[in-house]
C-alpha positions in Angstrom: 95.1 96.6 89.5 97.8 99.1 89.6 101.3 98.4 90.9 103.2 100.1 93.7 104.5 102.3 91.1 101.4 103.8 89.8 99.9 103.9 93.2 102.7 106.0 94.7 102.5 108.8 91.7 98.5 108.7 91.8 98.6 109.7 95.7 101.4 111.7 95.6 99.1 113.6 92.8 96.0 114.3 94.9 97.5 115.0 97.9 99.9 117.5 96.5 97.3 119.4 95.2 94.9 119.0 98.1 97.5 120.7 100.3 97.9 123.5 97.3 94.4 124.0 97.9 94.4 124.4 101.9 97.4 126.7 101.8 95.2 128.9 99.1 93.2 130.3 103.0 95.3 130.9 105.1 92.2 130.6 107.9 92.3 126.8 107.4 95.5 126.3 106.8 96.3 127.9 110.5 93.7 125.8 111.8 94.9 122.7 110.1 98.0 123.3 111.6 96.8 123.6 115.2 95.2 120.4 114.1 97.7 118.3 113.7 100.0 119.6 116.3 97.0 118.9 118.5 96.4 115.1 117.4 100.6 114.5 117.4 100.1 115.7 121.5 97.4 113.2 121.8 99.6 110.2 119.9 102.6 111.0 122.7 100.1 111.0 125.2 98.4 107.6 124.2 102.0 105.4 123.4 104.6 106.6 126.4 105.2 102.8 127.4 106.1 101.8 123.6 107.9 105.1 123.8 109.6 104.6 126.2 110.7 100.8 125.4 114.2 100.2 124.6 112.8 97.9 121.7 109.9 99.6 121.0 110.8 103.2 121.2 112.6 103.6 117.3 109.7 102.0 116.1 107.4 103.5 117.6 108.9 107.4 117.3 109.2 106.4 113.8 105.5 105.6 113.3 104.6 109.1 115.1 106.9 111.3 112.8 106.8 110.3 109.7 103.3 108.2 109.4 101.5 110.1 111.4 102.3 112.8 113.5 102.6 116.8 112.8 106.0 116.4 110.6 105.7 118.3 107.2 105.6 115.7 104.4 105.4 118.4 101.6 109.2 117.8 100.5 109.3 114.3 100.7 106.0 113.9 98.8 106.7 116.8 96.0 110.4 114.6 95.4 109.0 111.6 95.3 106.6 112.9 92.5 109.5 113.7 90.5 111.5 111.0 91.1 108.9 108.0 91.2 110.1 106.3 87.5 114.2 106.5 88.8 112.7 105.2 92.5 111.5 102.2 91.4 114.4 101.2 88.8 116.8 101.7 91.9 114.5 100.1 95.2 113.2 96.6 96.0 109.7 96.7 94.9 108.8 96.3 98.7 110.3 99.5 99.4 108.4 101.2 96.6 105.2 99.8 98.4 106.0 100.8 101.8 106.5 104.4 99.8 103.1 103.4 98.4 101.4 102.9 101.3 103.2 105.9 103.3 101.7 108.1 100.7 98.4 106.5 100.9 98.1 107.1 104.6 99.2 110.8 104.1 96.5 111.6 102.0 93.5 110.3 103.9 95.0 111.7 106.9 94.9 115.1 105.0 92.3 114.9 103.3 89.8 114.0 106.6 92.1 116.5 108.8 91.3 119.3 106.2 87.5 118.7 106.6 87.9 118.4 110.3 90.2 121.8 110.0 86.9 123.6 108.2 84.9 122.7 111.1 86.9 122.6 114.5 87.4 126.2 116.6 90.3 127.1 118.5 91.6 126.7 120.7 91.2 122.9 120.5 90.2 120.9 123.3 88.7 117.5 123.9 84.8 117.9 123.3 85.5 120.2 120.3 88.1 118.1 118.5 85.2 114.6 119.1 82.6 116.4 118.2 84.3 117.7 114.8 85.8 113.9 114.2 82.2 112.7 114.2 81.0 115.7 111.9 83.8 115.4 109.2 84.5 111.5 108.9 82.8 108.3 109.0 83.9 105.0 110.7 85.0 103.4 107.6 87.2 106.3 106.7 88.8 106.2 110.3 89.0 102.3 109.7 91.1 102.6 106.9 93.7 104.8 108.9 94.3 102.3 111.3 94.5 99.6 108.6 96.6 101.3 106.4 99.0 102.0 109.4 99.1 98.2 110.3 100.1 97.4 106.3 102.6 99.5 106.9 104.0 98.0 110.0 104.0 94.3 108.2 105.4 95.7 105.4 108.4 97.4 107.2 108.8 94.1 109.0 109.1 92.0 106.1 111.3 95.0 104.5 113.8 94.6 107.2 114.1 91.2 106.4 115.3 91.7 103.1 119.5 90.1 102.9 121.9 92.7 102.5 119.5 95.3 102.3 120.8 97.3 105.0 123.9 97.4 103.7 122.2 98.9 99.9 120.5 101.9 101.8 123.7 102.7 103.4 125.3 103.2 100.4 122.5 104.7 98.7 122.7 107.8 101.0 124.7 109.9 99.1 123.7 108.7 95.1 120.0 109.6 97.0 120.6 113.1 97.6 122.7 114.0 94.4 119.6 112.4 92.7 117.2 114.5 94.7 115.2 112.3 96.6 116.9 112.5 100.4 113.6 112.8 102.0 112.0 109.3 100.3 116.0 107.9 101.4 115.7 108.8 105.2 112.3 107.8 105.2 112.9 104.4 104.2 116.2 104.2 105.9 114.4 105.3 109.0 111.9 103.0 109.0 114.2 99.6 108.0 116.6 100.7 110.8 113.9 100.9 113.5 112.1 97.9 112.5 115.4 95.6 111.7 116.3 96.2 115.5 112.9 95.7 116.9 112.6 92.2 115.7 109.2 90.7 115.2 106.5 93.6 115.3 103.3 91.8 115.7 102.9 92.8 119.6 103.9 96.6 118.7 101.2 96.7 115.2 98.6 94.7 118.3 98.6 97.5 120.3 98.5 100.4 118.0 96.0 98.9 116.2 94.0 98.4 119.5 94.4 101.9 120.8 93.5 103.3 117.9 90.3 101.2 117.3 89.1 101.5 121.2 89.6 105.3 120.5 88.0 105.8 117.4 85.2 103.5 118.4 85.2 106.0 121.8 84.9 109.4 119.7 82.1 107.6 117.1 80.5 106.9 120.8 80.4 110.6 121.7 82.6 109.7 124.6 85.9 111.6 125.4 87.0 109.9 128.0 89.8 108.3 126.1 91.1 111.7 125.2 91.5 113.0 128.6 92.4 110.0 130.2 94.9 108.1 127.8 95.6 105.7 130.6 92.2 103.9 129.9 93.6 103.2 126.6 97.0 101.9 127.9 95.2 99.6 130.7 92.7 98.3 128.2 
């Protein structure tokens, strides 16, 4: 099996080049766009209670920008490619699989909201955004975006457990960026910082994962309920 190391540079590979290749029309790249703009509306829509949680809220903004919201990954992930050997001589190996996994995510995210890109027509609105989800990805595919999100989560948690590790990414800032790999840093420092202050994060990973599920379950359904009415999700 391959290590965190070899995982992260495999990824970053193929999803490098799969955004090369939806740049290369600019019709689906536009629509890809609106996309994924679209879907980080409907996260804020479905999570403004852990948003708006004094312990929940880092965590939670964190997950949205820079797991799996609209940000633009292209400079953290075309870095990372260069850097991965250097990366993993300096980092915990944790970190490198948190990295790992963050990359993992990206590109079945991309890779299913490319399909569902090809498909969709805009403007974007409830009906045609289910019916293209169900056209362009299957359940297991979905399954393993929620799953991968709560690895993530339990690996951040355990990260932030880490002695003295704070204090290492701190002074890593500035080596970081004269080495060229700033994004990967803030990333990482993002995401220990948020989950160090939020303590244990089984309730917050519970309810995303839950949310997520009853929605995907919702859209496989033909049901968009869930979509126009986030509350349902919140309640349930």
């Amino acid at each position: 099996m391959s290590g965190p190391k070899e995982r992260l540079a495999e990824s970053l590979a193929r999803v490098i080049e799969l955004r090369r290749v939806l740049h290369a029309d600019p019709e689906v790249n536009a629509r890809w766009l609106a996309v994924k703009h679209w879907q980080a509306g409907r996260l804020a829509r479905t999570y403004p209670d852990l948003l708006a949680s004094p312990r929940y809220g880092p965590a939670c903004r964190f997950f949205l920008e820079e797991l799996y919201g609209a940000k633009d990954f292209e400079a953290r992930d075309t870095e990372a490619l260069r850097v991965v050997p250097k990366l993993a001589k300096m980092l915990p190996e944790r970190a490198v699989e948190t990295m790992a996994l963050a990359v993992e995510l990206d590109e079945t995210s991309e890779s299913l909201d490319a399909r569902l890109a090809r498909a969709i027509r805009l403007p974007i609105g409830s009906a045609g955004y289910a019916r293209a989800y169900r056209d362009t990805g299957t359940p297991a595919e979905r399954q393993l975006q929620v799953d991968t999100i709560d690895r993530i989560g339990h690996t951040l948690e355990k990260l932030a457990r880490i002695p003295l590790l704070s204090g290492m990414l701190h002074m890593m800032r500035a080596p970081a960026e004269a080495a060229g790999f700033g994004h990967l840093h803030r990333f990482l420092q993002n995401g220990f910082d948020a989950f160090r202050a939020m303590g244990p994060a089984g309730e917050f990973l519970s309810i995303i994962r839950s949310r997520e599920t009853a929605l995907m379950q919702a859209l496989f359904d033909g049901r968009t309920d869930e979509l126009d009415r986030p509350e349902l999700l919140i309640r349930g």
